[in-house]
N, C-alpha and C positions, 0 to 999 in steps of 0.2 A: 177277331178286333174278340119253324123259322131258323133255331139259332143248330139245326143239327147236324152232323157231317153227316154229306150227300156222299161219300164212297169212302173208303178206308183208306189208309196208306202205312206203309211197314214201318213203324218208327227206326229209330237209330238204335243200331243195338249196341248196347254199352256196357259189357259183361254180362245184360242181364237179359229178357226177352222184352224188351218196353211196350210191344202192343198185340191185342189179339183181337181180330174184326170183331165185333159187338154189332148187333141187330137192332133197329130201332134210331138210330142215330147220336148215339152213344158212343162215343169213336173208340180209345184208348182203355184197356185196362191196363194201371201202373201198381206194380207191386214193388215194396220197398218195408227191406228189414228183414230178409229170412234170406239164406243161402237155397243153394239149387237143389240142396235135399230135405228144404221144407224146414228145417231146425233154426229155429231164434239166432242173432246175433248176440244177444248178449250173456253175460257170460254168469251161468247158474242160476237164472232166473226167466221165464217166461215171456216174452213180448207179450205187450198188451195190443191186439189190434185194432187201427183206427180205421174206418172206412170214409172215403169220401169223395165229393165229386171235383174236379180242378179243370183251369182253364190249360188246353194243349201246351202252351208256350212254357209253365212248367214242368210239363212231363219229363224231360231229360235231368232237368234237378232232381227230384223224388229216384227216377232209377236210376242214377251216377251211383256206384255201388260203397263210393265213399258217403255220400248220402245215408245209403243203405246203413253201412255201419255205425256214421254218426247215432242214427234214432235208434239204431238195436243198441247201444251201448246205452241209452237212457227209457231203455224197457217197450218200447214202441217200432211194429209195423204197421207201415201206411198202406193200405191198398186203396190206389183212387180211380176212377175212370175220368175222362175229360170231353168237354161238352165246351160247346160256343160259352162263353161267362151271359152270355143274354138269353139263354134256353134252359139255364142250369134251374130258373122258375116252375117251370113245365116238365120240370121231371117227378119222378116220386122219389121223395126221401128218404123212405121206409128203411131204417136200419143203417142210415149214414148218419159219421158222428161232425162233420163237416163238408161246409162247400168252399172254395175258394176261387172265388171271379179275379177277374185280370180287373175292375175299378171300383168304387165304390157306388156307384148308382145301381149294381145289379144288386152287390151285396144289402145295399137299405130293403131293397126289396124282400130277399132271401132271409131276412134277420126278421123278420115277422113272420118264421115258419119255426122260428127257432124259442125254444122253451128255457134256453141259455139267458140269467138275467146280463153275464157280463159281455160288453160290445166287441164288435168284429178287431180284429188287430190287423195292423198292417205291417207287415214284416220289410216288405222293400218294394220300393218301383221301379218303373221304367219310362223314361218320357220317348214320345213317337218320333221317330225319323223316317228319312226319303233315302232309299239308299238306290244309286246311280251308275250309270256306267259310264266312264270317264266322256268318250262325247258328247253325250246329251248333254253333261252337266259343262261342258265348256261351249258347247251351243246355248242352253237355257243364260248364261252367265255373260256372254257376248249380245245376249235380247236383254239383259236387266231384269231376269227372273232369279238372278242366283248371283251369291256373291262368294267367291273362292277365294281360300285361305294357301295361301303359300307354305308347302310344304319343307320346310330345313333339310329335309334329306335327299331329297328328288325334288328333279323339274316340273314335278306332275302334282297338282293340287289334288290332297286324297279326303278335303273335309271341306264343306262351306255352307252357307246356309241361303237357304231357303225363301225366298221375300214373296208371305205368301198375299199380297195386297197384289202385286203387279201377278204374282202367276193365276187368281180367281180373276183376275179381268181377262189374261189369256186367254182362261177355260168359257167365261160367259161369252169372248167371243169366238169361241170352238176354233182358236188357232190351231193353223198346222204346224208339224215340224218342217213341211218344206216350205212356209212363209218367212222360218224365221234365219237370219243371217247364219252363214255357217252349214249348214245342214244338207245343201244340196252336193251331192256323189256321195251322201252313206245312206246306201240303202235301206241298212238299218232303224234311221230315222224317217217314219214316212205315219202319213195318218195323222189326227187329233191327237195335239201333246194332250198328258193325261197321265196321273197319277194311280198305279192300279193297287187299291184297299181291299179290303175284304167288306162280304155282305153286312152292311150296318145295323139291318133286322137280327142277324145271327151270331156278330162278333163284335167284342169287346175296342179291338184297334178299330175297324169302320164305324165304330159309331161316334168313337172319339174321335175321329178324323173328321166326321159331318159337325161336333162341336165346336172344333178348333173353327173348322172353315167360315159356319155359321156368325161365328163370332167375331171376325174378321168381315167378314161381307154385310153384317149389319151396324157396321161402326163401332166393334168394341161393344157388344152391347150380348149379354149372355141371352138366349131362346125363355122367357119363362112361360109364356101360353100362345096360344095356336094364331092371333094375331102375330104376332114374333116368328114363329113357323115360317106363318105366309110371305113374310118381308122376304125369305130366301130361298123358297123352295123350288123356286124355278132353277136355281143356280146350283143348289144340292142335288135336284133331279140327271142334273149336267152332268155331274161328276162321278155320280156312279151308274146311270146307263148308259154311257160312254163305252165303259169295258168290258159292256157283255157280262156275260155267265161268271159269279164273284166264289170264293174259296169262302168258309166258314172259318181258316186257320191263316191264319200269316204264317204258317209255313211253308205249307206248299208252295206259294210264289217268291219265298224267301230262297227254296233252294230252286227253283228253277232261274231266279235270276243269278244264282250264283253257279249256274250251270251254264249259263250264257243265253238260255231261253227266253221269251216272254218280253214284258214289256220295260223299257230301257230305265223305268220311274216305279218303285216298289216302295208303301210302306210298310214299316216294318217295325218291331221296338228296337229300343237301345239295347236293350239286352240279348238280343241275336246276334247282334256284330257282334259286340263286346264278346261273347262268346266264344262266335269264332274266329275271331283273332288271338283268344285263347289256347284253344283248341287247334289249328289249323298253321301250316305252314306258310312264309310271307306268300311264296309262288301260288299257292291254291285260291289266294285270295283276289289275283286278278286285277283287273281296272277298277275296282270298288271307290267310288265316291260317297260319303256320306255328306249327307245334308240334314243341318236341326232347322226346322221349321222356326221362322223368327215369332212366331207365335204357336205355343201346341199346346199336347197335353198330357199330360202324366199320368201312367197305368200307375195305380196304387192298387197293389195284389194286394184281395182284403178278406181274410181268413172269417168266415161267419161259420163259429162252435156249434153244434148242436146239442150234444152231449159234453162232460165233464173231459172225457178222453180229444174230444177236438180242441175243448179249450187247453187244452194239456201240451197239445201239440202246437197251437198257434203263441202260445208264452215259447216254445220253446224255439221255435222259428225267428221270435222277435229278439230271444238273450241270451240263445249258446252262442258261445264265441266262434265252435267249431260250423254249426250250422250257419252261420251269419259269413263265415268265411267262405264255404261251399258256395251261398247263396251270390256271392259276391266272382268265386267264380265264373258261374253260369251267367253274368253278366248285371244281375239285376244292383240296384243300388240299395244297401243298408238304410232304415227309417231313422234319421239321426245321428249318421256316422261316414261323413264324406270322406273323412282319409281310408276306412277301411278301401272304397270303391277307388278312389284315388291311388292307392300305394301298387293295388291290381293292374289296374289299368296304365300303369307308370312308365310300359312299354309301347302304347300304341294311342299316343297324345294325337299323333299325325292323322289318325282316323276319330279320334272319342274328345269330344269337349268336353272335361270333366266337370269345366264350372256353369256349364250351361252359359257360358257369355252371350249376351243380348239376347236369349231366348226368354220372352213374355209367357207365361201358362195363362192360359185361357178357362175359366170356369165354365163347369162342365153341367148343362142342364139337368132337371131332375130327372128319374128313370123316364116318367110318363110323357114330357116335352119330349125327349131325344128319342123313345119309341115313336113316338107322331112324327118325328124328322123323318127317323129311318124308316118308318113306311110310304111316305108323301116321297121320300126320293127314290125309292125304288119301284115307285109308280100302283 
């Protein structure tokens, strides 16, 4: 979504080598802007290099090597490593010219380390989804937890949303999948329905998820001090010691549910699918349901400068044309500019709600409240 990777894992390689095990809890080193014999991208002049820390979920944008080329053609390599967006606090800065959290509650924090007078930028977000495996979600959806959108091209509903009022009342009262209509001969369904997030102490999606939820379970009414906590913590406690041992990264259970592994209810952002349905052939894609939560929240990736050279690089994230199109790529959506996302996404309607329809955002408590959630729910 405290906040460090507990083990490593071999990024995607994408022409380029995207990760090298780091010690300490420091996951990813991302190099981006120099070819594999060390010389600059751009052409008769020197990259300038930027260092800094980023949340996982951009790691594959920075080393997509058109990425690469993009910044070496405007005099800049990036080399970042990637950290939980809620632990990027507790690291040392020393000689990093930017951090870049997955929302803006870590970055306010981060921005008073920063000697930069101009404020964080936000280049593009992501709002959260539940991404399904076609039964659960026509189980959840036949109980009145989920409401499925008729797909034009196939019989098989591949998008619907999410009604997160009726499925916290599920979760407070610890339903099974075998209680609920539908469910009994797939063995696959069996246990406490239950949504698996990432550690909310440690990631940027989990803690927006105990957000969203909180907000929702206490009548619409956003967390602002520890009274407000209380009203829901019993119910937030529910939902993430439910799933046992939690990832620091939404990816790993991103690809193991697309591996067919794990738990049948992942979240995850919009900009994973969107992604890989980019990316990825119709076949590889499977039973994928996705679900928008009728109330969530939106990652706003929010670029906190430290030096001149990050502020350099966060302008330019926000207004090349070409960088904004990469970005849009990788799934994330442009700050300002829904057709770019729109015209992208213009093949895979049947999975991507482009207009967000009937999805409510939920304001997202300040760092200090939503730290006190994430620790009161993970007990």
């Amino acid at each position: 979504m405290g906040f460090r990777e507990h083990s490593a894992y071999v990024r995607r390689i994408v022409g380029i080598v995207l990760a090298v095990l780091l010690i300490g809890g420091v996951a990813a080193a991302v190099v981006a802007g120099r070819d594999s014999d060390g010389s600059s991208g751009s052409t008769g002049t020197a990259a300038t290099t930027v260092r800094g820390v980023i949340g996982s979920e951009k790691a594959e944008f920075f080393a997509d090597p058109e990425t690469v080329k993009a910044l070496a053609a405007r005099g800049l390599t990036v080399r970042a490593e990637t950290s939980g967006s809620w632990a990027m606090d507790r690291l040392s800065l020393d000689g990093q010219d930017f951090t870049f959290p997955g929302s803006k509650a870590p970055a306010d924090e981060l921005r008073r380390r920063s000697a930069v007078e101009a404020g964080p930028l936000r280049p593009f977000y992501s709002p959260l989804v539940v991404v399904a495996h076609r039964n659960a979600a026509e189980v959840l959806a036949a109980n009145g937890l989920v409401r499925l959108k008729a797909n034009g091209t196939s019989k098989f509903a591949t998008r619907g949303t999410l009604l997160m009022g009726p499925y916290l009342k599920a979760a407070e009262a610890d339903r099974t999948w075998q209680q609920l209509e539908g469910a009994s001969g797939q063995a696959e369904l069996s246990g406490t329905v239950f949504i698996t997030s990432t550690d909310p102490v440690s990631s940027n999606s989990g803690a927006l998820y105990l957000a969203a939820a909180s907000y929702v379970a206490d009548g619409g009414r956003v967390a602002t001090d520890t009274a407000a906590v209380d009203r829901t913590a019993g119910l937030m406690r529910k939902l993430v010691q439910v799933q046992g041992a939690q990832q620091t990264s939404s990816d790993a259970p991103f690809r193991d549910f697309i591996s067919g592994v794990g738990n049948p209810l992942v979240l995850v952002y919009e900009s994973q699918v969107a992604s890989l349905l980019t990316h990825s052939r119709r076949q590889e894609i499977g039973d994928l349901v996705v679900l928008y939560p009728d109330t969530t929240v939106s990652s706003d990736h929010t670029l906190v400068p430290l030096t001149a050279a990050g502020q350099r690089l966060g302008e330019l994230l926000s207004t090349d044309p070409r960088l904004r199109e990469l970005a849009v790529r990788h799934g994330f959506r442009p700050q300002g500019a829904p057709a770019e996302f729109t015209a992208a996404t213009a093949d895979h309607t049947d999975y991507i709600d482009q207009g967000l329809t009937g999805v409510r955002q939920a304001p997202v408590p300040t760092a200090e409240v939503l730290r006190t959630m994430a620790r009161r729910a993970r007990g």
